[in-house]
VEXDREN-2710 file (C-alpha; in Angstrom, 1 decimal):
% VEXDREN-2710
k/r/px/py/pz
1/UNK/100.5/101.8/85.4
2/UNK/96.4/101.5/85.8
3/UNK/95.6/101.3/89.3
4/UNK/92.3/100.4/90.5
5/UNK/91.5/104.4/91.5
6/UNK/89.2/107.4/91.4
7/UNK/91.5/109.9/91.6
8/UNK/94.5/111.0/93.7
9/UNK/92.8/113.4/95.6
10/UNK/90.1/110.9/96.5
11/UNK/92.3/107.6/97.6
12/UNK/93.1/108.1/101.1
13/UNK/89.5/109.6/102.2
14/UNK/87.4/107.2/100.0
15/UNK/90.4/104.3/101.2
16/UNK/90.0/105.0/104.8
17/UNK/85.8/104.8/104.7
18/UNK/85.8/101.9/102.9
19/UNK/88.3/100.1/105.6
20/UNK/86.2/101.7/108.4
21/UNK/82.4/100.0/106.8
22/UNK/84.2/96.4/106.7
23/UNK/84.9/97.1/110.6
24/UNK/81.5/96.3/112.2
25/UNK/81.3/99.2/114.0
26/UNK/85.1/98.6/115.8
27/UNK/86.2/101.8/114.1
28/UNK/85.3/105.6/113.5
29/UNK/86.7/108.4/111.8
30/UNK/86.6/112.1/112.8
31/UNK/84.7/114.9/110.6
32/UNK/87.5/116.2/109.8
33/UNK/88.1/115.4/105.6
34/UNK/89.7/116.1/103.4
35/UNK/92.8/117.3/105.9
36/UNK/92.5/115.6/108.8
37/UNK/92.0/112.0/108.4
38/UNK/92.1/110.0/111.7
39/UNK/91.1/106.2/112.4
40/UNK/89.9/106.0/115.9
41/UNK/88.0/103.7/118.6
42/UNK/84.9/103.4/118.6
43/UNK/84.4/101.8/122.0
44/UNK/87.4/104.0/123.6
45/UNK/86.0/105.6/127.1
46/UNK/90.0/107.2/127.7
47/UNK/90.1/105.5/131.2
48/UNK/93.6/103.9/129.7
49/UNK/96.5/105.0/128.0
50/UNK/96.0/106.3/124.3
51/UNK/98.8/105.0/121.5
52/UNK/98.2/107.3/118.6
53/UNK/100.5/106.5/115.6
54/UNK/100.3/107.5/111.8
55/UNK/102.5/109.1/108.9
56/UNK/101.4/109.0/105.3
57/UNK/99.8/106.6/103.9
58/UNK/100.3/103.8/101.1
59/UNK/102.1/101.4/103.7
60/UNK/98.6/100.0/104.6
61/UNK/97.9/98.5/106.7
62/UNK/99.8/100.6/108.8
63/UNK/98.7/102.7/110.6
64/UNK/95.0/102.3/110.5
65/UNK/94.9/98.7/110.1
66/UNK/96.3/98.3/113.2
67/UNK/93.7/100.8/115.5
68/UNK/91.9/98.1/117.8
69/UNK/91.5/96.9/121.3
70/UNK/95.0/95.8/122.2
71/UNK/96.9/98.4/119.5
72/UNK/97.0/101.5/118.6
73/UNK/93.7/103.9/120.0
74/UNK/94.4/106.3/117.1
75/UNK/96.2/106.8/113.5
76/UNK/97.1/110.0/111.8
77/UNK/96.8/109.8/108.3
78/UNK/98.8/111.9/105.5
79/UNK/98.3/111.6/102.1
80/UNK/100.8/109.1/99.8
81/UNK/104.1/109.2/101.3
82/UNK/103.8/112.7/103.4
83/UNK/103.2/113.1/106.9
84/UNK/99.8/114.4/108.2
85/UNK/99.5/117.9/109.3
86/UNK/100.3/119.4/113.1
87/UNK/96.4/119.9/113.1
88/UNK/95.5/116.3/112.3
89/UNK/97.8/114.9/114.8
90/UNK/96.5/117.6/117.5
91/UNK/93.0/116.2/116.3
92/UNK/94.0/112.9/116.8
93/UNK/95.2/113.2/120.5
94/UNK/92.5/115.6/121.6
95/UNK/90.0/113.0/120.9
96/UNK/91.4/110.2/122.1
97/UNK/93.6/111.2/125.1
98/UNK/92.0/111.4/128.8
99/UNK/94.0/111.6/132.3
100/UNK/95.7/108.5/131.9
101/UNK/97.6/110.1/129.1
102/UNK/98.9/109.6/125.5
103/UNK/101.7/108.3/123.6
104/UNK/102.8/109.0/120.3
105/UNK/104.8/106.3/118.3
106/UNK/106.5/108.2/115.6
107/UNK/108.7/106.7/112.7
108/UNK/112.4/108.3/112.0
109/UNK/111.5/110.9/108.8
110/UNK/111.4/115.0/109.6
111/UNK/108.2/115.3/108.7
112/UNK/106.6/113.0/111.0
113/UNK/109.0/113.8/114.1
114/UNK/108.3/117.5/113.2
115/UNK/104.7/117.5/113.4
116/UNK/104.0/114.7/115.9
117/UNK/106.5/116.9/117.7
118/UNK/104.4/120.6/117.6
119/UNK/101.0/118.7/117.7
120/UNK/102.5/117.1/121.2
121/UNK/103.2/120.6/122.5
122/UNK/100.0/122.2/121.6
123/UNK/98.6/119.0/123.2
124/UNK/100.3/119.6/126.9
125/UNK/99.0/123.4/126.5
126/UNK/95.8/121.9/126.3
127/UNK/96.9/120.2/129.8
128/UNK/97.3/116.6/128.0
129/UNK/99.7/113.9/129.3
130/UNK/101.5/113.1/126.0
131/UNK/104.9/111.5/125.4
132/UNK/106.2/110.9/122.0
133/UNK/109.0/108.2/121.1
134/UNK/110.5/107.8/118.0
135/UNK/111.2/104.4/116.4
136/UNK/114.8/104.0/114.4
137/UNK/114.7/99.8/113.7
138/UNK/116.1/100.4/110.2
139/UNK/120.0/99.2/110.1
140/UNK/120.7/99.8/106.4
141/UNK/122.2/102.8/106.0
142/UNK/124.6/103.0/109.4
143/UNK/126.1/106.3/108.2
144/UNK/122.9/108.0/108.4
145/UNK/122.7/110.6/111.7
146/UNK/119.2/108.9/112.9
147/UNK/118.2/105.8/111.2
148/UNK/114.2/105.5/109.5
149/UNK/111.8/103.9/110.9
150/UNK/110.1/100.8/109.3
151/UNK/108.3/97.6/110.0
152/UNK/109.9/97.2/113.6
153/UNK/107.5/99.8/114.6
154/UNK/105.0/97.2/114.3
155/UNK/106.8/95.5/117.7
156/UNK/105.9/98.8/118.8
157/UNK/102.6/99.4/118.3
158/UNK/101.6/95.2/119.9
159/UNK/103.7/95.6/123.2
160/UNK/102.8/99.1/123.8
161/UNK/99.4/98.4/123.2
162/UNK/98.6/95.0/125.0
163/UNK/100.4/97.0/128.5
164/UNK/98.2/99.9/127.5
165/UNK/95.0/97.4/127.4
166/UNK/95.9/95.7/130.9
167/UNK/96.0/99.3/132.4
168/UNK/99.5/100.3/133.0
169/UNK/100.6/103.8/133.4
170/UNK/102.2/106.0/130.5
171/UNK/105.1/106.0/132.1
172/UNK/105.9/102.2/131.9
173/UNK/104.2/102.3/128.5
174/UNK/106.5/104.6/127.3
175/UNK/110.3/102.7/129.1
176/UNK/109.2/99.5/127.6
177/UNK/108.2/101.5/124.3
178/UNK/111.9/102.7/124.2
179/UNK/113.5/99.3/125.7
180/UNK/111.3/97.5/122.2
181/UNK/113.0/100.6/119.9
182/UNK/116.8/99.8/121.4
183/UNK/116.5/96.2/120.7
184/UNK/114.1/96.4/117.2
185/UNK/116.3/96.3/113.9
186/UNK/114.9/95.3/110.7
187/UNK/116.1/96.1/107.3
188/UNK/114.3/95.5/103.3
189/UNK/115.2/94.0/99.9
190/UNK/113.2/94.9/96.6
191/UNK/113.4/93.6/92.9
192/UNK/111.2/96.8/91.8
193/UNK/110.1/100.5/93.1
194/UNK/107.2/101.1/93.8
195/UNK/104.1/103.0/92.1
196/UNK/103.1/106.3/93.4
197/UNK/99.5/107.3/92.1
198/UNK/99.4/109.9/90.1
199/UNK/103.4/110.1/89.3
200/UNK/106.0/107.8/86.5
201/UNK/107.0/105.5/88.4
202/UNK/111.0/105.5/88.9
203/UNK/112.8/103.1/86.9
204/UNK/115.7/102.7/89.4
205/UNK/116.2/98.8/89.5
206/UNK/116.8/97.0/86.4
207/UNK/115.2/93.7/85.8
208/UNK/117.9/91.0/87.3
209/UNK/118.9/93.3/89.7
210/UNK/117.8/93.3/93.7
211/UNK/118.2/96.7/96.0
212/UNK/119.0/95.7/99.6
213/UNK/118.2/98.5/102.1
214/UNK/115.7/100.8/100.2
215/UNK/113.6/102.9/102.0
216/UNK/109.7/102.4/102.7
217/UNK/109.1/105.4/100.1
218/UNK/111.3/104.0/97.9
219/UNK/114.6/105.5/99.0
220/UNK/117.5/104.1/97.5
221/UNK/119.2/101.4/99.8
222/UNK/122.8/100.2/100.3
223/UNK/123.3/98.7/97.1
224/UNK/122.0/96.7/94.3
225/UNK/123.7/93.4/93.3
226/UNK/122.4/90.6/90.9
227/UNK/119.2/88.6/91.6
228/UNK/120.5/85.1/92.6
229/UNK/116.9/83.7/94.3
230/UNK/115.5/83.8/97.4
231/UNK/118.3/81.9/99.3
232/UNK/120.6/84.6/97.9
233/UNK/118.1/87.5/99.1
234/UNK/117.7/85.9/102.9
235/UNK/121.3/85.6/103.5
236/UNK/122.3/89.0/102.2
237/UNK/119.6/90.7/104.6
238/UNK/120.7/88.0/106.9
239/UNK/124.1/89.3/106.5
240/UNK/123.1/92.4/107.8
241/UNK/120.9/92.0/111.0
242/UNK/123.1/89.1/112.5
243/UNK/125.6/91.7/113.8
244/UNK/123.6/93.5/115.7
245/UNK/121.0/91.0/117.3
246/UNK/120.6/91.1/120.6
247/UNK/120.9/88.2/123.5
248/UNK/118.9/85.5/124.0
249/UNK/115.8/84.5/121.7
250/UNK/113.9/86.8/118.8
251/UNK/110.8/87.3/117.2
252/UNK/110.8/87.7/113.7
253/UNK/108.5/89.6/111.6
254/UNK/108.2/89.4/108.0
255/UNK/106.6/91.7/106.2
256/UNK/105.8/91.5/102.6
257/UNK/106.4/95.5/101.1
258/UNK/103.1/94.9/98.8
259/UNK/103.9/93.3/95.5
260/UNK/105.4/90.2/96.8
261/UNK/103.2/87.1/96.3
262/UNK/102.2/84.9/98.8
263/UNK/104.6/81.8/97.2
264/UNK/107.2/84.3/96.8
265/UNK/106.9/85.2/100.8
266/UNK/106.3/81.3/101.9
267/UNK/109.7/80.7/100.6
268/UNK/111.4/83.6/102.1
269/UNK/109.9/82.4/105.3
270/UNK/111.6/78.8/104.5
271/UNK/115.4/80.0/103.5
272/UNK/114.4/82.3/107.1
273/UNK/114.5/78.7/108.9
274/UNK/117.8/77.6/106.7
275/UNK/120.0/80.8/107.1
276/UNK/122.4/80.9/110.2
277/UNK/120.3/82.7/112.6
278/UNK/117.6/80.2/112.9
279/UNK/118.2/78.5/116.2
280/UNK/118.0/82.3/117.1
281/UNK/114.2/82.6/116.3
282/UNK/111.7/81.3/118.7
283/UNK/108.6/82.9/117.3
284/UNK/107.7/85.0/113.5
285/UNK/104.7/87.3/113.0
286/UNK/103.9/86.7/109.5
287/UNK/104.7/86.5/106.5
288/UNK/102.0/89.2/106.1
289/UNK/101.8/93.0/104.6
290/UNK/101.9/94.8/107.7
291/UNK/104.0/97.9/106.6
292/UNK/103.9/98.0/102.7
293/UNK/105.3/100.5/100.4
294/UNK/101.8/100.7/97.9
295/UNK/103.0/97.6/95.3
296/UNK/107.0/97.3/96.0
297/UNK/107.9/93.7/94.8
298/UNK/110.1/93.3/98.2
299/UNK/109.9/92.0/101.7
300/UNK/111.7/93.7/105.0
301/UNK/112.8/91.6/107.8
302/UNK/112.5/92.9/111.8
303/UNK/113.9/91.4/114.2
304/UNK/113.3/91.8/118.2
305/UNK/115.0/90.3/121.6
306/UNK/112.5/89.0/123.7
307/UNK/111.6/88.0/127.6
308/UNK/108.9/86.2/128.7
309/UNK/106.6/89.4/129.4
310/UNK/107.4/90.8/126.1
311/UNK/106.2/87.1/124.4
312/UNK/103.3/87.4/126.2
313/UNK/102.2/90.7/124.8
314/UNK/103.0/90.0/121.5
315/UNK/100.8/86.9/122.2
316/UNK/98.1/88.9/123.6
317/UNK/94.4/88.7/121.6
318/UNK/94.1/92.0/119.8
319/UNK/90.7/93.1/117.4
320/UNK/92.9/94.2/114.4
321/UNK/92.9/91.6/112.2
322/UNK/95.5/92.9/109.8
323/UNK/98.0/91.7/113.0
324/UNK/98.8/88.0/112.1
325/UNK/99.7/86.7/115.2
326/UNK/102.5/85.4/116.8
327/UNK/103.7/81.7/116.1
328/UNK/106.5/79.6/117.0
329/UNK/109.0/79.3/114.5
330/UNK/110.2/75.3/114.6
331/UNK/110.3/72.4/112.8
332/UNK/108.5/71.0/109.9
333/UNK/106.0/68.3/110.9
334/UNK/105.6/65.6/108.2
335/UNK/103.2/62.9/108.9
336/UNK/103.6/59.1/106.9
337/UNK/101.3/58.4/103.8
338/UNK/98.1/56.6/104.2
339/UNK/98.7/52.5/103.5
340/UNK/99.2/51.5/100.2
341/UNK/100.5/55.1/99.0
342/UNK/103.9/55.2/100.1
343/UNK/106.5/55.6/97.2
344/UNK/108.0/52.0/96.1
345/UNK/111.7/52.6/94.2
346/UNK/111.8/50.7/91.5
347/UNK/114.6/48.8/90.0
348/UNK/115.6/49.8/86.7
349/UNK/116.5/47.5/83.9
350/UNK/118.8/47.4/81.0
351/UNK/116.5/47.7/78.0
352/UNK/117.9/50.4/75.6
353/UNK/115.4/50.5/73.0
354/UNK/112.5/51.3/76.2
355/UNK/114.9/53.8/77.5
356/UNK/115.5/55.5/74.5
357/UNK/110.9/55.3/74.0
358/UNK/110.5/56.6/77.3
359/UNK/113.1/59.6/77.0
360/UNK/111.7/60.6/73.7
361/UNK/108.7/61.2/75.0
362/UNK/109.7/62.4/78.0
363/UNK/111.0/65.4/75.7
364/UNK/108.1/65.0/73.3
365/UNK/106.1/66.2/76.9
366/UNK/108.9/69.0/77.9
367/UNK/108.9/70.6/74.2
368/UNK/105.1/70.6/74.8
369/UNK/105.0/72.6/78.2
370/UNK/103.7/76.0/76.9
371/UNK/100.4/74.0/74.8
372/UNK/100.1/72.2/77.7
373/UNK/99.5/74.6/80.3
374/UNK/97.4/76.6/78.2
375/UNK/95.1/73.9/77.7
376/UNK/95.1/73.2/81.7
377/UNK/94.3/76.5/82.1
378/UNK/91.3/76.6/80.5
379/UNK/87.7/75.5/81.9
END
């Protein structure tokens, strides 16, 4: 597949400095290419707890989308799909982290717990604060030892970071860090793999065929069953996250995994406010790319238990603006037709030989669809 790249080699370095000039300023890098490539604050005076997050990249625009006033201070990036080294995560808390301390929000893989994990101990024998917590929202495989860590992060990275921005300690930042983790679950549904530059791409799911559960790299999920539309897709991830919701209301988040259109994800977000856990839902970030897997064709659905405190943070004005927002999930609002416009039914009368007029060019019209969007199409 043609991609619109350089080369390998170049994407993530020439990716991240063309992110960082449509900033304004907000956002910096450290000199640190080609192997350490960190997003940081510009305007960060480390009078407040640091979030530092990251992991490899192509799930844009996590991580470094998100680095802002009221989210993360700092992301750690790795190159497609592999976590960044121990140095560039030491890099990233040495330069962001002061007295108040530092917390690392790591997602479930051993590459990224393994490095976050020496890069945090080299960071206290530097006499840093830093606490690391590890985010496990994904409920698709339940056999697995320690689940992976996917969109639900995102839930994360917004409460975490709007306590962070109104000055509370790390050690609050960190309880309500791991309270968000217990309650996040979220799990994915693809029709397609995705592309990794530079590789074949893996032709795993056949066309009429859906994977429910797959991984953010493209891991194989649960199962794949037959494509039956989006009503079909909803429920079955439905299915799977009504069990183990929580009390009391939810935020949703849905997150397109790259390829998805944006008709494609409106529609999802509609069967979303049909399916069975609707009256559950009091407010939905998205539908939005927040933690893609480069172009999967899917879309992952997180779900959180909510007070009022953790409402307002995910509420809270942030500077990133790949972070949608939070809005209320309800009803659709349908307004009457200007005067004169509303529909009038008409009676139908027997006339055969008009019937049978009308119908034949009715088909005439449906034989001629293909001619007739071409022509439509062109200026």
């Amino acid at each position: 597949m043609t991609q619109f790249i350089n080369s390998k080699e170049t994407l993530v370095t020439e990716a991240i400095d063309g992110l960082l000039r449509g900033t304004g300023g907000r956002l910096a890098r450290l000199n640190g290419y080609p192997h350490i490539k960190v997003v940081v604050r510009s305007d960060w005076d480390r009078a407040k707890v640091a979030l530092v997050s990251g992991g490899g990249s192509g799930h844009e625009p996590s991580h470094a989308g998100f680095v802002g006033r009221g989210m993360l201070t700092a992301a750690v990036c790795g190159d497609v799909f592999a976590s960044p080294s121990v140095d560039a995560v030491l890099a990233g808390i040495l330069a962001v982290a002061g007295k108040a301390g530092c917390l690392l929000i790591v997602k479930n893989y051993t590459g990224d717990r393994l490095n976050f994990g020496l890069a945090a101990e080299r960071a206290r024998a530097f006499g840093r604060k830093v606490v690391m917590v590890v985010v496990d929202d994904d409920v698709a495989l339940p056999d697995l030892p320690q689940a992976r860590g996917i969109a639900g992060t995102l839930f994360v990275h917004k409460i975490a970071g709007a306590m962070a921005e109104a000055g509370a300690d790390l050690d609050s930042i960190a309880a309500a860090a791991r309270r968000v983790i217990s309650g996040a679950i979220s799990i994915g549904m693809s029709l397609d793999t995705c592309t990794v530059p530079g590789s074949p791409k893996e032709e795993r799911i056949a066309c009429g065929m859906a994977e429910l559960g797959l991984g953010i790299h493209g891991e194989a999920g649960i199962e794949q069953v037959d494509f039956d539309g989006a009503r079909r897709a909803m429920t079955m991830v439905v299915e799977r996250l009504a069990p183990a919701m929580g009390k009391g209301p939810h935020v949703a988040l849905l997150n397109n995994l790259g390829g998805a259109t944006a008709l494609e994800m409106a529609v999802l977000t509609e069967e979303l406010a049909r399916s069975v856990i609707a009256a559950r839902i009091r407010w939905i970030v998205g539908p939005a790319p927040l933690m893609t897997s480069l172009d999967m064709q899917g879309f992952s659905l997180s779900l959180l238990p909510v007070d009022a405190d953790d409402e307002a943070a995910l509420s809270a004005p942030v500077a990133p603006h790949a972070w949608p927002g939070l809005s209320a999930f309800g009803a659709v609002e349908v307004l009457p037709l200007p005067d004169g416009l509303t529909p009038i039914r008409p009676m139908a009368s027997a006339h055969p030989g008009r019937r049978a007029l009308i119908a034949g060019v009715c088909a005439a019209l449906a034989a001629a669809e293909h001619d007739l969007n071409a022509l439509d199409a062109k200026s």
